[in-house]
N, C-alpha and C positions, 0 to 999 in steps of 0.2 A: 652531190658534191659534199665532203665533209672536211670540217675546218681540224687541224690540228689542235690549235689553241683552245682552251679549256678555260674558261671563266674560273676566279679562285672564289668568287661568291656564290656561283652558280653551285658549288661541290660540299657547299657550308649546309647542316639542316638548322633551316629554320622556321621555328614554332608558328611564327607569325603568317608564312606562306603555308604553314600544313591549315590554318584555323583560316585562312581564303579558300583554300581548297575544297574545306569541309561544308566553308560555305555558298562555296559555287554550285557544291553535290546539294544542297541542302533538302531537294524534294526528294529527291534517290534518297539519301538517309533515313528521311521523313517515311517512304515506302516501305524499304528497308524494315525500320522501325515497328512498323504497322504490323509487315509480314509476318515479324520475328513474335510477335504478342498474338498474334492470331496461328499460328505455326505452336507455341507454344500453350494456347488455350486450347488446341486440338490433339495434343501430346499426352495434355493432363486428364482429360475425357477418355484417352484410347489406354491408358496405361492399368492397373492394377491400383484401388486404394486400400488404405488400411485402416482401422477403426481402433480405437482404443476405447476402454472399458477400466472403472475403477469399482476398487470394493474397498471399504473404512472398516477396522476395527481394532478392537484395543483388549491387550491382555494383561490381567490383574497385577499391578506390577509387585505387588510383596503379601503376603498373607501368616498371619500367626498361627502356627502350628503346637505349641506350647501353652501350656500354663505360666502365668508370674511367680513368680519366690520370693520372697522377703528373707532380710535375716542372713540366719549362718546356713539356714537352707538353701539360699538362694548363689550364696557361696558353693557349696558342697554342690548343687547342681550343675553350676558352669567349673567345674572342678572336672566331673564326671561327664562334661560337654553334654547335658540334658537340660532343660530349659527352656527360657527364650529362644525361638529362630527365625529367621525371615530367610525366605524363599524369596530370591528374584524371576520372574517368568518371563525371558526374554526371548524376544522369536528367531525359531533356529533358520535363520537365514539360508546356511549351508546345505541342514537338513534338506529346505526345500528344495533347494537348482539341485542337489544329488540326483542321479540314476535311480536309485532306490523308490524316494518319492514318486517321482516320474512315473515309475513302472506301477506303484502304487493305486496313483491314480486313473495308470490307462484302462481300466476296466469301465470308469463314469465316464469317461473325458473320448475313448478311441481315438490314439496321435495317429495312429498306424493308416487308421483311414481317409485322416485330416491331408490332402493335398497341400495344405499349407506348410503342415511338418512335416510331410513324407511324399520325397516326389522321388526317389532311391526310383530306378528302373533297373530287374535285376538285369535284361539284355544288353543296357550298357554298361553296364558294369566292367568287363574286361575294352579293351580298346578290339579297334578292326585288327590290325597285324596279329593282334596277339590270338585273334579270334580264326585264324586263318592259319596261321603255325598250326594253331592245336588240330587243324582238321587235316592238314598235310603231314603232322607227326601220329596223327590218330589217339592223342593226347585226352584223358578224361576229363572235364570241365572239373579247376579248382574251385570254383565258387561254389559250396557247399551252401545249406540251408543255413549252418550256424555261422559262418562268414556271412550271409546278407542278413541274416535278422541282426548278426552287429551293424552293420553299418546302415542300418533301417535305425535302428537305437541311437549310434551315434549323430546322425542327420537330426533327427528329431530333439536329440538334446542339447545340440547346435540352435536350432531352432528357438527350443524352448528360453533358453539364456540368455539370444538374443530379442524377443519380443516378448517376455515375462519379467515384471520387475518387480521386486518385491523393496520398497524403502521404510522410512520413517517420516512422517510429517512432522510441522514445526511443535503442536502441542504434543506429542509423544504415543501418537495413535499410528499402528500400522496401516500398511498401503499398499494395493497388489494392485500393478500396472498391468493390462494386457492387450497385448494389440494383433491383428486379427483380418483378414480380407471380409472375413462372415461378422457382421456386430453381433450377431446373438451367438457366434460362437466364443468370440469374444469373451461377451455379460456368462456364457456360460461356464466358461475355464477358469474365471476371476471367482466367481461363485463357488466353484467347485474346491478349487483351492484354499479357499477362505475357512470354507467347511469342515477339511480335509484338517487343515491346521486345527481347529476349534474342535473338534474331536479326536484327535491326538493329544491333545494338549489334556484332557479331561479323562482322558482313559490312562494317561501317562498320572496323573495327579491322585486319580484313585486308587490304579496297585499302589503306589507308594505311600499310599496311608495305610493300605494294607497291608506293604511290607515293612513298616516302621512299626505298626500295633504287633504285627506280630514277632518280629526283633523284641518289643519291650515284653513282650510276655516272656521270651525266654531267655529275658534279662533279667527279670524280677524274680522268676525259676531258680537262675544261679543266684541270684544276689540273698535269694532266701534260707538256699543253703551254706552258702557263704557263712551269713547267720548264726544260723544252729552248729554249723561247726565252731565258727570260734564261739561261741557260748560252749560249748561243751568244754573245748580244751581248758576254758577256763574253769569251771566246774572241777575237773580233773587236778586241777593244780591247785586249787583251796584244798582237795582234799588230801593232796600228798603234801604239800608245805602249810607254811602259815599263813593264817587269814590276813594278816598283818606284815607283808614282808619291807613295808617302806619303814616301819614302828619299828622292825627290828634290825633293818638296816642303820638307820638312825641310832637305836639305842648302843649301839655295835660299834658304832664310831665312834661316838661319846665318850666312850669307856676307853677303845684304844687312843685318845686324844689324853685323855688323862694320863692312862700311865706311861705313855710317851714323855709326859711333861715330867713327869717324876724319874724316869729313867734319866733325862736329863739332867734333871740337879741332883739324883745320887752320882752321878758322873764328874760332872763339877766339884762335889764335896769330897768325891773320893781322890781326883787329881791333886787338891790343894792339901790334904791330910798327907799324903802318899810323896808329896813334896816336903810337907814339915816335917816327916816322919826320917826322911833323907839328911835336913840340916840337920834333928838331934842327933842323929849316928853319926855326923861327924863334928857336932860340937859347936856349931858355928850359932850361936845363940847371941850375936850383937845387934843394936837396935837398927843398926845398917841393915843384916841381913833381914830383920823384921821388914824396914821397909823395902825390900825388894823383893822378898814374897807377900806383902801385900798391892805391889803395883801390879806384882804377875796374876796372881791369884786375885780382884777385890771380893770375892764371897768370906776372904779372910775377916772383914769389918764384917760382916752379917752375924745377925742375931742368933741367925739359926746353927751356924761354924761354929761359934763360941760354946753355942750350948750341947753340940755333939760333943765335943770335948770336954765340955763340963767347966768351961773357962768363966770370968766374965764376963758379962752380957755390956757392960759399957767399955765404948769405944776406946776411949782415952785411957782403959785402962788395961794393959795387954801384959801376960806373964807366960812364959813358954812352958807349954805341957809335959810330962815324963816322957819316955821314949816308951815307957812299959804301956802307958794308956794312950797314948798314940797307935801303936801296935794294935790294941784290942779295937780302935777306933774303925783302922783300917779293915781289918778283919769283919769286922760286921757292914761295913761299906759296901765290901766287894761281894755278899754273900747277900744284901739286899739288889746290889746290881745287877748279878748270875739271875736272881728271883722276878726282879722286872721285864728282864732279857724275855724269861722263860713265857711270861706273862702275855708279854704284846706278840710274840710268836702265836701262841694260842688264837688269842683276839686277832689278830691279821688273818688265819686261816678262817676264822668265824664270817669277819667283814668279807672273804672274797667270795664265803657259797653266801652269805645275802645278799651283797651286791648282784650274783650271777641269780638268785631267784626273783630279785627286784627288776629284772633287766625283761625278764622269761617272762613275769607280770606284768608287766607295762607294756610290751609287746603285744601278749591275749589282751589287755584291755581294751588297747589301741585297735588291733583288728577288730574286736568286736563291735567299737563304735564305730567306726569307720562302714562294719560290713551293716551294723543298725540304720546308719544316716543312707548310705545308698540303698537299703532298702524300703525306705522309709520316702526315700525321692522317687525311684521309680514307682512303688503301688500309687502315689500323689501323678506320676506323669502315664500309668494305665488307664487309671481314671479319668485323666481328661481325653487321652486319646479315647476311649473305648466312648466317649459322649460325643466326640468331635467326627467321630469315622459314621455316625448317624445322619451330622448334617454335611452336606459335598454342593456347597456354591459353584455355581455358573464361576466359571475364570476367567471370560470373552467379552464383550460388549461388543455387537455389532451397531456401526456407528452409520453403514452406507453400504444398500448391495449392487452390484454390477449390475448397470440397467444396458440394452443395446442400444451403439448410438447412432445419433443420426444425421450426423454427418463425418466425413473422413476426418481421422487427426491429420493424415500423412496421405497423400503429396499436397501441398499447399497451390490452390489455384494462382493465388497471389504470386508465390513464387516463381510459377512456372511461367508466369504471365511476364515477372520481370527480369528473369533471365532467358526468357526467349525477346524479351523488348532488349536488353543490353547486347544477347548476338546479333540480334539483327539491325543495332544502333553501330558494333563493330564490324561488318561484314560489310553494312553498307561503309563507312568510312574506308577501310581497306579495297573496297572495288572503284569507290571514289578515286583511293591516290594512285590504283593501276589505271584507270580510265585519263586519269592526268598524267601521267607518265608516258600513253601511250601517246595521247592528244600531242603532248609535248609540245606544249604551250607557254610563256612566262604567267605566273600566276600573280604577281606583282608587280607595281610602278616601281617598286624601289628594285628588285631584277632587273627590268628594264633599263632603269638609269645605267643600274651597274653591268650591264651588261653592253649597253650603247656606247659608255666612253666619250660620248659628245662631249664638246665644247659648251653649249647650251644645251637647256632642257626646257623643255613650257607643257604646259598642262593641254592636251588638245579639245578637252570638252567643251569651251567656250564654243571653240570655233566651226563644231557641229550642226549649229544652223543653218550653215553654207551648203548641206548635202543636199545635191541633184535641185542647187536654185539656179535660175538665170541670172544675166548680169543685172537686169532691171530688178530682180527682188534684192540681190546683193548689195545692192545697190542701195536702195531704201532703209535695208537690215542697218549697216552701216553708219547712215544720219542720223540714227534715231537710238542707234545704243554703240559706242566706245569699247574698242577691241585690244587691253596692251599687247596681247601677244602679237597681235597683226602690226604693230607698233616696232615688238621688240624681232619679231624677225625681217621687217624692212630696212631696221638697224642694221644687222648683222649679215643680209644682202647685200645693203651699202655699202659696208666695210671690206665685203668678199672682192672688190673690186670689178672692173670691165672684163678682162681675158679671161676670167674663169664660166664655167658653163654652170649654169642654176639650176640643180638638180634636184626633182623634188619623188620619192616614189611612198609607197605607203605598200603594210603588209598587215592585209584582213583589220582592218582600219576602219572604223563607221563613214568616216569621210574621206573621200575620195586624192589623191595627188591632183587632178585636173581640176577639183572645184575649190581646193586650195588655191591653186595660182591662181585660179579668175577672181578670187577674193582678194591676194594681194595684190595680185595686179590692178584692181579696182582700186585699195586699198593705197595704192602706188603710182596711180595713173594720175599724167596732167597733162594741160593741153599741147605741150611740145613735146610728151613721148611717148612712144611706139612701144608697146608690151608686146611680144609674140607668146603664146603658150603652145607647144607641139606635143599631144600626148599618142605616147606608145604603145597604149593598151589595145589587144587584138580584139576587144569584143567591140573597141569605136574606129576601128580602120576603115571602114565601109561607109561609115553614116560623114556625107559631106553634101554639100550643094554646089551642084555644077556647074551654077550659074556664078559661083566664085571664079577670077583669072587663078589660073596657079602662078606660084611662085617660081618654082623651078619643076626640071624633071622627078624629083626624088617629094618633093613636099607641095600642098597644096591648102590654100585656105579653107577652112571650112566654113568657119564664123567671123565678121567683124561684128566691135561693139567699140564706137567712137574710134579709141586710140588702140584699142583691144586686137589682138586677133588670134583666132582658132587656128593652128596649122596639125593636120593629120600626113602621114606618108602616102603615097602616091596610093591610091582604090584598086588598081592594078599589085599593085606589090605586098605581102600582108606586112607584120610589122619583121619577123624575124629575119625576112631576107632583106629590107630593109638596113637590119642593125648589120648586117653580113658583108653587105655590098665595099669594096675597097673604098669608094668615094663617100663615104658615109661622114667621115667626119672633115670634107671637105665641103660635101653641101652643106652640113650643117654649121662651118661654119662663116659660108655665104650670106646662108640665111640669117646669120647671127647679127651679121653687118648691117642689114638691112632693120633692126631695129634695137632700140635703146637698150631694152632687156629683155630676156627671154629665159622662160621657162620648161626646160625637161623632163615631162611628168611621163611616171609608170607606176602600175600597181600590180603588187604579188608577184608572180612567177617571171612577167616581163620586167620587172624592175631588175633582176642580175644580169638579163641582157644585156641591159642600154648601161650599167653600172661595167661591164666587160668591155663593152664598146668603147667608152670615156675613160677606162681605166689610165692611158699613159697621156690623157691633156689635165689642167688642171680644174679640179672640180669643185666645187661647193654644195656640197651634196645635207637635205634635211628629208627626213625619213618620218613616214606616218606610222603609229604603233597601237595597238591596244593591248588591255590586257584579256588573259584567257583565250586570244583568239589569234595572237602573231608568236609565228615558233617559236621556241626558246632555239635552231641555229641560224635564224634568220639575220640576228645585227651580227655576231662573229663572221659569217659569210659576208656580208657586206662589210664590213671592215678589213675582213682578208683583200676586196677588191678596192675599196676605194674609203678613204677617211669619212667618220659622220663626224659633220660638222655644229647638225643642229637636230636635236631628238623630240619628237612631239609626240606624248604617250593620253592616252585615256582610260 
C-alpha cells in the first residue's frame, strides 16, 4: 500500500541524517577503507615505476678573450670593436630537446632500441579497416620505411621531452633530469648527455679561437697594407707640393686679409674724394655743405683724408681743396683700387689651391695615422691571441654524475595508498547511502517526529527495560527507579477519555507494544481497576492457558496478574480472521465493558490490521518507533488510517 502524501521534510537533504547514515555504515566504510588501501598498495607493486637520475654541472660563465688597453689605444681598440670581450656560455637548452642532438646522440644512448622510447609497432600502424580495404582494392602498403622511421623519431622525441629535463638550479649550476623505468638507464642517458654537452661546448670554443686568430691574421694583412699605402700616398704628395702646405696656407691668407683691408679703405677714400670732387664742380663750398659731407663721409676728419689731399692735418681747421687737385687725387685713387682689385684676385686663386692641397694633406695624414694605430692594435691583439690559443681551459665543472637510483621517484606508494584509502572511504559512503535508500528506514528522531505529526513525543529508551519482563519484575523495576514517561503517557490516556479504544502498536521497536501496556498497566493499576491488554500479534495467538475461563467466543484470557489480564483471540481463529470477522468490533467492544481500561496492542505488519479494523470508532492510538530499523512509510501509512496521538521513538 502506498501513501500519496509526501513528507515536506522527508524531500529536504539533510547534512545531519547523511553524517547518521555514515555512521550507521561505519564498519562497511571502515572495510571499505581498508579495501581501497590494500587494492591500491597492490596497483602500485603491479604497475610500471620510474626512476629518475641527476647529473650537476656548470659552465664557465664568461671568460677574457682579449688583451687590456690603456690610453688612446684603448680608445682606438673599442673603436675598431677589438679589445676587451666577455663571452657568455649559456647552455643551449633548445640545442639539446632538438632532433638534431637526439640523433646525435642515438649512437651512445640507442632510443630505437629503448622500449621506453620506442614502442612504435610498424603492424599497427595503419588501423583494421584500412588494413582490409587495401587487401580487397589490392592496394600497396603506404607505410614505407621512411614514414616509420619518422614516426619511430617522432615517438622518441615525444618521449625524450617528456621525461628529460634539462633546468637551472638556485646557485646557477646546470641540471639534467632523467627519468626512466631502467635506473642505470636512467644514470646513463643523464651521463651521456652531460658529456655530450661538455664536449660540444669545448670543440665549439676551440674552432673559434681558431677562427678569430685566423680572422686577425688577415686583419692585420690588410691593415698593414692599408699602411704602406697611405704612407706612400703621402710620400707622393710631399714630393709633388709643399712640404709645408698649412705654412703656406696660412701665410696665404695673411696676405689676402691685408690687402683686403686696404682695398677697403682705398674705397672709402675714393668715395669721399669723388664726392668732394662733385661739390667743387658745382660750387657749393659753404661750411653747411662741409658739415654734411662730413656727417656722410667721417673719414673726412682723418688724418690720413687730409693728407691725401695735402690739406691740414688738424681738425678744427678745414679749407676746400682745388678742383684741379682733387681730380688728380681721384685719379690715383681709383688706379690704386683697379691695383688691389687685381691683387686679392691673384691671392684668392693662390688661397684656394692651398687650401685644396692642405685639405689632400690632412686627409693622407689622417689615413695614415689612423691606418698606423689599427695596425698597431691588431699586431698587440695577434700577440695575445697567438699566446692564448696555446692555453684552452676546461669550460665545464662537473659538480654531480647520474648514479642509478634506488628507489622509484614515480608512482608514489604513499599516494596510491591514499587514493585508493579516499576511493574506498567514497565507495563505501555511496553504497552506505544506496543500502539506506533501499532499507528505507528513518535515519533520525527528528524524521521521526516530523514525520509522526503526533500530539506528543517521549523518548522510548527509558522504557526499554520492560522488554520480555513479567509483571513481577516490572513490577519491582518500577519501585525502585521513577518513569515520567510512564507518568506522561497515563496523563494523556487519561485525558483520551472512556469511549475511545487505547491503541498501542510498535514498528521493529526494541520493545514490544504488549510489554508496554503491561508496564502501564502496572504503572496504572489500583485495587478497584480492571486493565485488560489483548494483543494481536500472530506469533502469541497460540500461547494461552487453558485452564483460563474464556471470556467470550472471539477472546480468551491468557494471563491474570492481580487486576491485570492477558486477553489473546480465540486459538482456534488466528489473528487476521479475527480482525475480519463482521462481529469483531462488537466483541470487542463487550469485552471493553467488562473492564476499566484496556489496551490494543499489535506490532509490525499486524499493527495496519487492527488500525483498519478501528479505523471508523474513535481511537487513541500511540505508536512504538526506532530509528534505522522502522520504515520511513510506516507513520504516513498510519496516519492515512488512523491519527497518532502519541509517538515514542528510540
Amino acid at each position: 500500500m502506498q501513501v500519496s502524501q509526501v513528507n515536506k521534510y522527508y524531500n529536504e537533504i539533510d547534512l545531519n541524517e547523511f553524517f547518521i547514515t555514515i555512521r550507521a555504515y561505519k564498519f562497511f566504510i571502515f572495510f571499505t577503507f581498508i579495501v581501497g588501501i590494500i587494492l591500491g598498495g597492490a596497483y602500485y607493486y603491479a604497475i610500471d615505476k620510474k626512476y629518475t637520475s641527476e647529473a650537476i654541472f656548470q659552465i664557465n660563465s664568461s671568460r677574457n678573450q682579449n688583451l687590456n688597453f690603456g690610453g688612446d689605444l684603448a680608445a682606438l681598440a673599442s673603436i675598431a670593436n677589438f679589445g676587451d670581450s666577455t663571452k657568455t656560455n649559456t647552455l643551449p637548452i633548445d640545442k639539446i630537446n632538438g632532433r638534431l642532438f637526439i640523433e646525435s646522440i642515438d649512437d651512445l644512448i640507442n632510443f630505437k632500441d629503448d622500449i621506453f622510447f620506442n614502442d612504435f609497432d610498424s603492424s599497427a600502424h595503419d588501423p583494421f579497416w584500412e588494413k582490409k580495404l587495401k587487401i580487397l582494392t589490392d592496394t600497396k602498403k603506404t607505410t614505407s620505411k621512411s614514414v616509420e622511421n619518422e614516426a619511430i623519431w617522432q615517438k622518441i622525441r615525444k618521449v625524450y621531452a617528456e621525461n628529460i629535463l634539462i633546468s637551472a638550479t638556485p646557485n646557477g649550476s646546470s641540471k639534467i633530469t632523467v627519468t626512466h623505468t631502467d635506473p642505470d638507464r636512467a644514470a646513463l642517458i643523464a651521463n651521456t648527455i652531460m658529456d655530450k654537452i661538455i664536449n660540444d661546448l669545448k670543440n665549439t670554443n676551440d674552432q673559434e679561437q681558431d677562427d678569430r686568430l685566423k680572422y686577425l691574421a688577415n686583419t692585420l694583412g690588410n691593415a698593414l697594407s692599408d699602411l704602406e699605402a697611405s704612407q706612400s700616398k703621402l710620400k707622393t704628395f710631399t714630393l709633388e707640393n709643399s712640404a709645408l702646405p698649412l705654412e703656406s696656407f696660412a701665410k696665404g691668407s695673411l696676405q689676402l686679409e691685408l690687402l683686403r683691408e686696404q682695398s677697403s679703405r682705398t674705397n672709402e677714400l675714393f668715395d669721399a674724394v669723388s664726392e668732394l670732387s662733385e661739390l667743387l664742380q658745382k660750387n657749393t663750398t659753404t661750411q653747411k655743405d662741409y658739415q654734411i659731407l662730413r656727417k656722410k663721409f667721417p673719414i673726412v676728419d682723418q688724418v690720413e683724408f687730409r693728407r691725401v689731399l695735402g690739406q691740414n692735418e688738424i681738425i678744427s681747421s678745414w679749407s676746400w681743396p682745388t678742383a684741379y687737385s682733387t681730380k688728380a687725387v681721384l685719379a690715383t685713387l681709383l688706379e690704386r683700387k683697379n691695383k688691389l682689385k687685381s691683387q686679392i684676385e691673384i691671392l684668392q686663386v693662390e688661397a684656394a689651391r692651398s687650401r685644396k692641397a692642405l685639405s689632400i694633406y690632412s686627409k693622407l695624414e689622417r689615413e695614415s695615422q689612423i691606418a698606423e694605430a689599427t695596425y698597431t692594435v691588431l699586431i698587440e691583439q695577434v700577440k695575445a691571441q697567438s699566446i692564448a690559443a696555446g692555453y684552452r681551459p676546461n669550460q665545464a665543472s662537473v659538480y654531480e654524475f647520474a648514479t642509478s637510483s634506488i628507489s622509484p621517484s614515480t608512482p608514489s606508494i604513499l599516494l596510491f595508498a591514499s587514493l585508493g584509502a579516499i576511493l574506498g572511504f567514497f565507495i563505501g559512503c555511496i553504497l552506505s547511502l544506496i543500502f539506506d535508500l533501499r532499507k528505507n528506514v528513518y535515519r533520525s528522531k527528528k524524521h521521526i517526529i516530523s514525520s509522526g505529526e503526533a500530539e506528543f513525543n517521549l523518548n522510548l529508551r527509558p522504557l526499554n527495560v520492560f522488554q520480555s519482563r513479567s509483571f513481577e519484575k516490572m513490577k519491582s523495576i518500577q519501585v525502585k527507579k521513577s518513569f515520567p514517561s510512564l507518568r506522561d503517557l497515563a496523563i494523556e490516556i487519561n485525558n483520551s477519555g472512556n469511549n475511545t479504544f487505547k491503541i498501542l502498536t510498535s514498528s521493529k521497536s526494541k520493545i514490544k507494544s504488549t510489554d508496554l501496556a503491561k508496564a502501564l498497566a502496572i504503572y496504572m493499576q489500583t485495587n478497584d481497576k480492571k486493565i485488560g491488554i489483548v494483543s494481536f500479534s500472530q506469533k502469541n495467538s497460540n500461547s494461552f492457558n487453558e485452564n483460563i475461563m474464556l471470556s467470550n467466543e472471539t477472546f480468551i484470557i491468557n494471563e491474570n496478574w492481580e487486576n491485570i489480564s492477558m486477553l489473546t483471540p480465540n486459538h482456534e481463529m488466528n489473528v487476521i480472521k479475527t480482525l475480519s470477522d463482521t462481529n469483531f468490533v462488537e466483541s470487542l467492544k463487550i469485552i471493553n465493558k467488562k473492564f476499566d481500561l484496556m489496551f490494543l496492542c499489535a506490532d509490525d505488519a499486524d499493527s495496519f490490521s487492527l488500525l483498519r479494523a478501528l479505523q471508523s470508532e474513535n481511537n487513541f492510538h500511540i505508536t512504538l518507533t526506532k530509528t534505522r530499523c522502522t520504515k520511513s512509510d510506516t507513520l504516513p501509512i498510519m496516519r492515512s488510517i488512523s491519527q497518532i496521538q502519541g509517538l515514542l521513538y528510540d
